[in-house]
Jmol script that loads the backbone (N, CA, C; Angstrom):
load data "model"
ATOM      1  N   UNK A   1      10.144   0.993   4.536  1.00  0.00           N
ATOM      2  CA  UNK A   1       9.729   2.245   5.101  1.00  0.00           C
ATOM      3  C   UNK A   1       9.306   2.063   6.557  1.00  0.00           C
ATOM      4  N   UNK A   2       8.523   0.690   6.813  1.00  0.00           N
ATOM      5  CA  UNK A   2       8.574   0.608   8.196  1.00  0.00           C
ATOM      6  C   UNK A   2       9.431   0.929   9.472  1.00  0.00           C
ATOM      7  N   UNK A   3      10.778   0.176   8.645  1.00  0.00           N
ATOM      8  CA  UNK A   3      11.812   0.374   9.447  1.00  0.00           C
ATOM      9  C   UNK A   3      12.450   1.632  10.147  1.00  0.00           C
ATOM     10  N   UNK A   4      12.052   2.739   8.526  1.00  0.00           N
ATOM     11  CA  UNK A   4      11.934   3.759   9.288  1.00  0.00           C
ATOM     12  C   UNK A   4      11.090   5.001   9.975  1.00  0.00           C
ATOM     13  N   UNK A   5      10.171   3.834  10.313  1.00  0.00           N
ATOM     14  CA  UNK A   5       9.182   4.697  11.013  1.00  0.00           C
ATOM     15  C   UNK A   5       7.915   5.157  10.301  1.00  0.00           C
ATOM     16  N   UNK A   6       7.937   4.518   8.907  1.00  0.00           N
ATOM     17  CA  UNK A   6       6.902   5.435   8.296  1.00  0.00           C
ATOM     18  C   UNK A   6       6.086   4.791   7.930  1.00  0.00           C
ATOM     19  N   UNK A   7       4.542   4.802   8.557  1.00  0.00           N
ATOM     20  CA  UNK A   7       4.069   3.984   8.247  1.00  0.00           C
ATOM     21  C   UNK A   7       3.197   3.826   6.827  1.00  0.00           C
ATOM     22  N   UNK A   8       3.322   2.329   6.282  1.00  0.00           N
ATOM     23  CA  UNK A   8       3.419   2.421   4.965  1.00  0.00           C
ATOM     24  C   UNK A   8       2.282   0.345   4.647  1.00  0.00           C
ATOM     25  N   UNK A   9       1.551   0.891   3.664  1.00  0.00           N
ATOM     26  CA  UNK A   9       1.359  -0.688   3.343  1.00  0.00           C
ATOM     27  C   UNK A   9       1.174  -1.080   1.829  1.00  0.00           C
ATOM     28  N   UNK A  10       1.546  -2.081   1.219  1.00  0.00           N
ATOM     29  CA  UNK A  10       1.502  -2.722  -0.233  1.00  0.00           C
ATOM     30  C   UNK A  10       0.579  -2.606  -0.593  1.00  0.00           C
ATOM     31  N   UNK A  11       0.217  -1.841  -1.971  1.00  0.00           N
ATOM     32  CA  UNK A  11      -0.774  -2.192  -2.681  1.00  0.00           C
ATOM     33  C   UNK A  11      -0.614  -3.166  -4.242  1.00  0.00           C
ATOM     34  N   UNK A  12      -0.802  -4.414  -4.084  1.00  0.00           N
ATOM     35  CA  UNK A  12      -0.721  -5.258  -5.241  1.00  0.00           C
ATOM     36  C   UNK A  12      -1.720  -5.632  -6.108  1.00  0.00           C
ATOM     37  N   UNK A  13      -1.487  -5.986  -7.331  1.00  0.00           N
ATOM     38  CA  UNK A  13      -3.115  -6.259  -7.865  1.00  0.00           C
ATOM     39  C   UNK A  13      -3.400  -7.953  -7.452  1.00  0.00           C
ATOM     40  N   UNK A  14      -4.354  -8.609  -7.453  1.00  0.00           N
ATOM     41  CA  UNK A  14      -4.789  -9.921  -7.291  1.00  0.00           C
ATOM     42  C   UNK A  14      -3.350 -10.911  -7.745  1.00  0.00           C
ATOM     43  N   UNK A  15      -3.154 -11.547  -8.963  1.00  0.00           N
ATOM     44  CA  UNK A  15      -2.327 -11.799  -8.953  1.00  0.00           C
ATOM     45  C   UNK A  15      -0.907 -12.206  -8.430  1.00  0.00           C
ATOM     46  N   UNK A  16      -0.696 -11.383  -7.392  1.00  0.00           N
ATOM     47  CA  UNK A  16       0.890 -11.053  -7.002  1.00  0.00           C
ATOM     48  C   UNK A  16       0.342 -11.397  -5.979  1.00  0.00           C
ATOM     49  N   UNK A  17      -0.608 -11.896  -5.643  1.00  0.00           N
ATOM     50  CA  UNK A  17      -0.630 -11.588  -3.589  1.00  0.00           C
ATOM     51  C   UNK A  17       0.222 -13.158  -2.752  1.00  0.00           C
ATOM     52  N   UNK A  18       0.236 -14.174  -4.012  1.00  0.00           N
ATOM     53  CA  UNK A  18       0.615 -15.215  -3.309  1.00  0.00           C
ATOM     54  C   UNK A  18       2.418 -14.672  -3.134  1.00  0.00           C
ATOM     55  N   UNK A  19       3.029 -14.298  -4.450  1.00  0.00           N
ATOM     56  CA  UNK A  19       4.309 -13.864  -4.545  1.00  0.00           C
ATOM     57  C   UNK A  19       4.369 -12.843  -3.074  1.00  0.00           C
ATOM     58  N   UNK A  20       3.308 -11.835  -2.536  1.00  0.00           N
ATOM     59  CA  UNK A  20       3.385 -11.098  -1.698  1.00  0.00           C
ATOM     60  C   UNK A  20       3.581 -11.916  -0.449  1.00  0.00           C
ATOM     61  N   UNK A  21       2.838 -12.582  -0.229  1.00  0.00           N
ATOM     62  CA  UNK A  21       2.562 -13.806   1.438  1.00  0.00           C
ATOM     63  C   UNK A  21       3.698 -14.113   1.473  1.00  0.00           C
ATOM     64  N   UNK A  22       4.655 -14.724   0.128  1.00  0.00           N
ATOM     65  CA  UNK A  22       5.884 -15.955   0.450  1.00  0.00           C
ATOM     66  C   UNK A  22       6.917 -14.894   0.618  1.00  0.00           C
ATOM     67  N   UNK A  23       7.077 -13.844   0.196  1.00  0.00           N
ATOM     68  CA  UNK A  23       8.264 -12.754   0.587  1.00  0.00           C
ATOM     69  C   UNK A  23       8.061 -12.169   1.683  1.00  0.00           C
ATOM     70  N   UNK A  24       6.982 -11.728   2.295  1.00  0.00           N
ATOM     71  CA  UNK A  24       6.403 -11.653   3.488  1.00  0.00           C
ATOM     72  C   UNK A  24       6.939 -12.433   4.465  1.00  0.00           C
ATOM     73  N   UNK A  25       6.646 -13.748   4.678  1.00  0.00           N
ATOM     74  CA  UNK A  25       6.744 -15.254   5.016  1.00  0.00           C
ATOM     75  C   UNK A  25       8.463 -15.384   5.069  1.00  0.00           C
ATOM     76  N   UNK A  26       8.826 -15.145   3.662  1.00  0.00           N
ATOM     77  CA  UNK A  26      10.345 -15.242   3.723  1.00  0.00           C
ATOM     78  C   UNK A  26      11.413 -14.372   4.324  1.00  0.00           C
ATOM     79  N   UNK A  27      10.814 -12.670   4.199  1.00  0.00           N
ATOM     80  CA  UNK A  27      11.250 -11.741   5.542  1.00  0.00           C
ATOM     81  C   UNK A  27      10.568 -11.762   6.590  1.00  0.00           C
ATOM     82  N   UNK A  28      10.329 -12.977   7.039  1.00  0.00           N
ATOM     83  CA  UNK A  28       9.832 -12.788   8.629  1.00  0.00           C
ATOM     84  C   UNK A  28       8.541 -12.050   9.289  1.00  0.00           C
ATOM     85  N   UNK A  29       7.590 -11.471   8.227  1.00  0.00           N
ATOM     86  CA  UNK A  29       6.864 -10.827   8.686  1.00  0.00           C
ATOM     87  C   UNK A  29       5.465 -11.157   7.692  1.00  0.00           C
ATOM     88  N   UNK A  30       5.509 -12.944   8.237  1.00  0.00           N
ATOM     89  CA  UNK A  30       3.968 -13.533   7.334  1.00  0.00           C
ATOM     90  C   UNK A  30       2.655 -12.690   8.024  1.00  0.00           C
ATOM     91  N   UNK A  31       2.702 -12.016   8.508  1.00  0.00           N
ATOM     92  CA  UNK A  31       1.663 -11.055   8.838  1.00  0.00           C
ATOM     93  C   UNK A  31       1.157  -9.560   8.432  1.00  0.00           C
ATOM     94  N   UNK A  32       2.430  -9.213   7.664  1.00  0.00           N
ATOM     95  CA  UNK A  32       2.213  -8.288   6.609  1.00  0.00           C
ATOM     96  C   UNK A  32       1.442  -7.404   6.442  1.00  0.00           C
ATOM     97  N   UNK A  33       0.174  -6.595   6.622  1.00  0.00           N
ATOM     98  CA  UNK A  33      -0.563  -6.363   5.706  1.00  0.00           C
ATOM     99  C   UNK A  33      -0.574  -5.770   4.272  1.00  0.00           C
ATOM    100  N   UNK A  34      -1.227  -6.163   3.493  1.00  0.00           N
ATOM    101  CA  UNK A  34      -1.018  -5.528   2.432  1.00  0.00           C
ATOM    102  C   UNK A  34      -2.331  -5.472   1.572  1.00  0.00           C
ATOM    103  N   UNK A  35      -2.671  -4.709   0.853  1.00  0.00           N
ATOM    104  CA  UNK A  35      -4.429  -4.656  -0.210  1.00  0.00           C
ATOM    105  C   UNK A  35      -3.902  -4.685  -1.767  1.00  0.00           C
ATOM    106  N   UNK A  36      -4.561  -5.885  -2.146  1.00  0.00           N
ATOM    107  CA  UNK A  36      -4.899  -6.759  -3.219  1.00  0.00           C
ATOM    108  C   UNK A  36      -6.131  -5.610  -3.721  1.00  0.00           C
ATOM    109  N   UNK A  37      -5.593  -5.319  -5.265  1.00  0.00           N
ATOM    110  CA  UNK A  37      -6.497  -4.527  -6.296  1.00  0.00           C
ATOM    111  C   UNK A  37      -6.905  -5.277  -7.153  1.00  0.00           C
ATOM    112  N   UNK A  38      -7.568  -5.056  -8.239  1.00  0.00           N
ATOM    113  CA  UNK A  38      -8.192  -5.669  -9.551  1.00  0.00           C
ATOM    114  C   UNK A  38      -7.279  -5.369 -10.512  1.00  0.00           C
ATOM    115  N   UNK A  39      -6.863  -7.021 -11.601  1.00  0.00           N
ATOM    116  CA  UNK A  39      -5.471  -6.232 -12.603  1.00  0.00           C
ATOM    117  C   UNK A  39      -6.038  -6.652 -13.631  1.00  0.00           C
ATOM    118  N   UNK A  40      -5.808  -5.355 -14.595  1.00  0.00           N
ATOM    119  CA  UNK A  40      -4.522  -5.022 -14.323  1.00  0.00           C
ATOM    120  C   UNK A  40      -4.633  -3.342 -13.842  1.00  0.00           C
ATOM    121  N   UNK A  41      -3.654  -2.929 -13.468  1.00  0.00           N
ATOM    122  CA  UNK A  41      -3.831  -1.551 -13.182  1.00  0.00           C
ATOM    123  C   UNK A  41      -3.137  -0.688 -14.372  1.00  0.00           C
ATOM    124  N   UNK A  42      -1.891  -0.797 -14.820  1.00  0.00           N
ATOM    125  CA  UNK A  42      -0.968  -0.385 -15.848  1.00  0.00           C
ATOM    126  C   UNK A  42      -2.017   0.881 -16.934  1.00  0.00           C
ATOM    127  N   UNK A  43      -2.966  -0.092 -17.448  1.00  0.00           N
ATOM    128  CA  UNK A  43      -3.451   0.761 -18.437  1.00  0.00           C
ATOM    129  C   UNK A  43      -4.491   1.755 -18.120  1.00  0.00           C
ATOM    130  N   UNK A  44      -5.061   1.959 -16.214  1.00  0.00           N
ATOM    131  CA  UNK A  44      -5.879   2.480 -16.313  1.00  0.00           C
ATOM    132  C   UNK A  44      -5.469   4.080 -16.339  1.00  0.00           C
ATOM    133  N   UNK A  45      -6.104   5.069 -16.920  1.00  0.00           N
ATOM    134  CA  UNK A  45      -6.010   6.441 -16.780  1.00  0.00           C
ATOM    135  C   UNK A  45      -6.022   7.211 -15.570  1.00  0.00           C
ATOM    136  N   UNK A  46      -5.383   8.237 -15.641  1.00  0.00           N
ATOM    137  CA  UNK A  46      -5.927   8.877 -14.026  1.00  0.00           C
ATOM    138  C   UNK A  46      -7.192   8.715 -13.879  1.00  0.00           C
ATOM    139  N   UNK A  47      -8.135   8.852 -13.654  1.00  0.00           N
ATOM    140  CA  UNK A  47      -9.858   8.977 -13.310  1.00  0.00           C
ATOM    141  C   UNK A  47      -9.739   7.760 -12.840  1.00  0.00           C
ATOM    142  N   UNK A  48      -9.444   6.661 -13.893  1.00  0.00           N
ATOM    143  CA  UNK A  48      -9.769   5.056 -13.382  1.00  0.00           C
ATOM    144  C   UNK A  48      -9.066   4.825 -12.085  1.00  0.00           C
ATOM    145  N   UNK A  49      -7.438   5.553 -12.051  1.00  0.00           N
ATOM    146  CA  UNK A  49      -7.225   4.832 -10.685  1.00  0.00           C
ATOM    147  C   UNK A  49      -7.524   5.847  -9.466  1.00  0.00           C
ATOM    148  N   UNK A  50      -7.821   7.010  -9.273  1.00  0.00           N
ATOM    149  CA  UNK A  50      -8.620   7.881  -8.393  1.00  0.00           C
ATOM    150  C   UNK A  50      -9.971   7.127  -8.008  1.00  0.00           C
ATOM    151  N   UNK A  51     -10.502   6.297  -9.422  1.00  0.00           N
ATOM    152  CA  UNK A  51     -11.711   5.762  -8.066  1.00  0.00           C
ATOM    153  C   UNK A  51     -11.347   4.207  -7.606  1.00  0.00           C
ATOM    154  N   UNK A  52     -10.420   3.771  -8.292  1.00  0.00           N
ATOM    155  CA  UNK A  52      -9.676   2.921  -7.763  1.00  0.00           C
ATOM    156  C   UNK A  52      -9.540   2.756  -6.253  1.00  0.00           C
ATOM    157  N   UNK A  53      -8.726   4.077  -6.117  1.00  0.00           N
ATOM    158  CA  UNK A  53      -7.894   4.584  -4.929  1.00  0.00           C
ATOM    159  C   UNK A  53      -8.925   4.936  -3.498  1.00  0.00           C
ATOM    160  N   UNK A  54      -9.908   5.483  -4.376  1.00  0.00           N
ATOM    161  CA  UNK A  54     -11.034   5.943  -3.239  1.00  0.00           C
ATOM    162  C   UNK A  54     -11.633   4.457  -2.941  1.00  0.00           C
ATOM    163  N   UNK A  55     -11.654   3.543  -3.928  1.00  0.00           N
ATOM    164  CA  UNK A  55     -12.477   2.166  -3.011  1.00  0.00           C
ATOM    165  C   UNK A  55     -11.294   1.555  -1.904  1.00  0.00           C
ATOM    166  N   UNK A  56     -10.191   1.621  -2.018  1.00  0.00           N
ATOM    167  CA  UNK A  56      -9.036   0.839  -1.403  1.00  0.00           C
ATOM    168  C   UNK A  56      -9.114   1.674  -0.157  1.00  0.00           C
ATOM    169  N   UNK A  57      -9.466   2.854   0.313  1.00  0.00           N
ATOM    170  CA  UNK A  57      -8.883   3.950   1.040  1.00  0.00           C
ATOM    171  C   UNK A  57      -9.310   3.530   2.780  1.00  0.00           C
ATOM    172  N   UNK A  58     -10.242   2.834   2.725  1.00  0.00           N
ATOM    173  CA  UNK A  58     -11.009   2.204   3.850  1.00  0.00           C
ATOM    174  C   UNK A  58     -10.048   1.210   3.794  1.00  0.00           C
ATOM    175  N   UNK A  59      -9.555   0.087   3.657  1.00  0.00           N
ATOM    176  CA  UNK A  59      -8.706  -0.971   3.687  1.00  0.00           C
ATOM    177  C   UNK A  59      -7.544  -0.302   4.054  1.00  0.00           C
ATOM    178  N   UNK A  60      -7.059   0.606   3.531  1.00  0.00           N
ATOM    179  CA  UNK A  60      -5.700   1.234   3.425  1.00  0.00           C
ATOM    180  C   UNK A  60      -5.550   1.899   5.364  1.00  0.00           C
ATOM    181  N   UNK A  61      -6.683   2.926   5.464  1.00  0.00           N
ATOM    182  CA  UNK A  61      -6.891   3.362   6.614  1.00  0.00           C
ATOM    183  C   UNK A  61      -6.832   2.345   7.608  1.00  0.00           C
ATOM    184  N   UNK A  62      -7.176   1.250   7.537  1.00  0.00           N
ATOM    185  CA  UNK A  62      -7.329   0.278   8.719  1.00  0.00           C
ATOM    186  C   UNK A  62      -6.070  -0.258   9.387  1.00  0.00           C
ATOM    187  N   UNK A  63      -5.092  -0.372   8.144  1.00  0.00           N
ATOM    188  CA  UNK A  63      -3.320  -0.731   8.621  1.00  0.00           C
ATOM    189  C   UNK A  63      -2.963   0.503   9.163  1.00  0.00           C
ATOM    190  N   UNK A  64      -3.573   1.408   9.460  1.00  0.00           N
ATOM    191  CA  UNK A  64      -3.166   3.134  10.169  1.00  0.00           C
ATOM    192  C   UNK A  64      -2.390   3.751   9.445  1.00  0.00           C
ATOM    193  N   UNK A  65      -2.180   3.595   7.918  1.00  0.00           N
ATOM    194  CA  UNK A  65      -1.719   4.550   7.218  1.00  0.00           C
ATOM    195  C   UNK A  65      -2.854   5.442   6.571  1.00  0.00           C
ATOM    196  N   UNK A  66      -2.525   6.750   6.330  1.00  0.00           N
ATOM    197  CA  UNK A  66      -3.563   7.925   5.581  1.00  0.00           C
ATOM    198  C   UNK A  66      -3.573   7.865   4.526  1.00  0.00           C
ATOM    199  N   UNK A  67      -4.858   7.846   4.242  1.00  0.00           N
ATOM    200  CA  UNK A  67      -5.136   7.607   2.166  1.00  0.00           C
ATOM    201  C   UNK A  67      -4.858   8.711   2.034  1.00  0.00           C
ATOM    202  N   UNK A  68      -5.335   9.781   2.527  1.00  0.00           N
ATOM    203  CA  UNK A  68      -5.888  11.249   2.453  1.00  0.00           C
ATOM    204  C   UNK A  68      -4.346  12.002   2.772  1.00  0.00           C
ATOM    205  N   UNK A  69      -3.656  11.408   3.323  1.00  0.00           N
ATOM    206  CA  UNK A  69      -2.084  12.789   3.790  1.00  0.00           C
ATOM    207  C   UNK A  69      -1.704  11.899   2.861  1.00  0.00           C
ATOM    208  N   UNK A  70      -0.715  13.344   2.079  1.00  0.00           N
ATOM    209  CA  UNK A  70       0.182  13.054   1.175  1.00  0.00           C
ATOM    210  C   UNK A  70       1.689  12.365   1.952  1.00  0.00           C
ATOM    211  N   UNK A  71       2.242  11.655   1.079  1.00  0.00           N
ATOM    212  CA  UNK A  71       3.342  11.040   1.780  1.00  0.00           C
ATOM    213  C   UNK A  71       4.099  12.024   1.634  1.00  0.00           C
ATOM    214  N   UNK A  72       5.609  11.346   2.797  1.00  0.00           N
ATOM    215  CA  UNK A  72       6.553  12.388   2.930  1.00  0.00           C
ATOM    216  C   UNK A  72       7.525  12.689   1.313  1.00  0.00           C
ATOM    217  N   UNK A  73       7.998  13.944   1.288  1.00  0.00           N
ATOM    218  CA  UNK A  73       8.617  14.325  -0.298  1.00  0.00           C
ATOM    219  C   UNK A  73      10.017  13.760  -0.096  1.00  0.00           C
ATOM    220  N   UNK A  74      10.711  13.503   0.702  1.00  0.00           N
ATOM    221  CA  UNK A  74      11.792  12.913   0.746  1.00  0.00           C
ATOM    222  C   UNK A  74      12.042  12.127   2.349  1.00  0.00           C
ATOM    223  N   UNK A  75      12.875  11.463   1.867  1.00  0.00           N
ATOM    224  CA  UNK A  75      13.850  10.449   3.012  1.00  0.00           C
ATOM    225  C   UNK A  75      13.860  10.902   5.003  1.00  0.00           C
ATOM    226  N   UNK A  76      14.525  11.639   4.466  1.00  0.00           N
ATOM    227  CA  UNK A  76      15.046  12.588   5.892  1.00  0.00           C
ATOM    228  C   UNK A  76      14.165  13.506   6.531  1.00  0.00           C
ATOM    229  N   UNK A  77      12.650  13.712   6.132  1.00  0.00           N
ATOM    230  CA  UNK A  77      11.212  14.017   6.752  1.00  0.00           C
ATOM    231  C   UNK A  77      10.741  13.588   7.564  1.00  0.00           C
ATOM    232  N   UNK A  78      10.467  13.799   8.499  1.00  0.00           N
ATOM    233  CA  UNK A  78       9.775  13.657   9.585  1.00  0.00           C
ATOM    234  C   UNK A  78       8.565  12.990   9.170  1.00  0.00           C
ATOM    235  N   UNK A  79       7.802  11.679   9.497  1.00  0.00           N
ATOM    236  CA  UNK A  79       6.098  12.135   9.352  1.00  0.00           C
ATOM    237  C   UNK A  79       5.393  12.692   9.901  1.00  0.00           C
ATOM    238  N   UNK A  80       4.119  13.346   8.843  1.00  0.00           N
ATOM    239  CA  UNK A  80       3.030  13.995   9.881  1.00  0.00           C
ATOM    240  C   UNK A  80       2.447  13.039  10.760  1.00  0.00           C
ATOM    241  N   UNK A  81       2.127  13.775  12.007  1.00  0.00           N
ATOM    242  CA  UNK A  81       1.536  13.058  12.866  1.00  0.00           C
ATOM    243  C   UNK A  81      -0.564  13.831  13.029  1.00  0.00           C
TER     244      UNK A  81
END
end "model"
wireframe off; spacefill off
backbone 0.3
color backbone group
């Protein structure tokens, strides 16, 4: 999504983050950012991951993507600015 313009960052649970660095690392871009959650996530209910989402949202904001704007509904959208 970067590529096209939109800015966007990984959210993985603990686990995956080394698998995250070396694909990172392996496309050229060991600098990545990306936010590491608590796993598992799969079974939690809506409620659980809404406050999930609200603790990540400060981390998330800092790579300059919006917790708070909904992403774009398709491909060929413009982002909000």
């Amino acid at each position: 999504m970067e590529e096209r313009g939109i800015p966007s960052i990984l959210v993985c649970t603990e686990p995956f983050t080394a698998t995250v660095k070396t694909i990172a690392r392996i496309r050229g871009v060991p600098e990545r950012p990306f936010v590491a959650v608590p796993h598992p996530v799969a079974s939690l209910d809506d409620a659980a991951l809404t406050r999930l989402a609200s603790t990540i949202a400060d981390r998330v904001e800092t790579h300059g993507v919006s917790a708070t704007q909904p992403a774009r509904a398709r491909v060929g959208e413009q982002p909000a600015r």
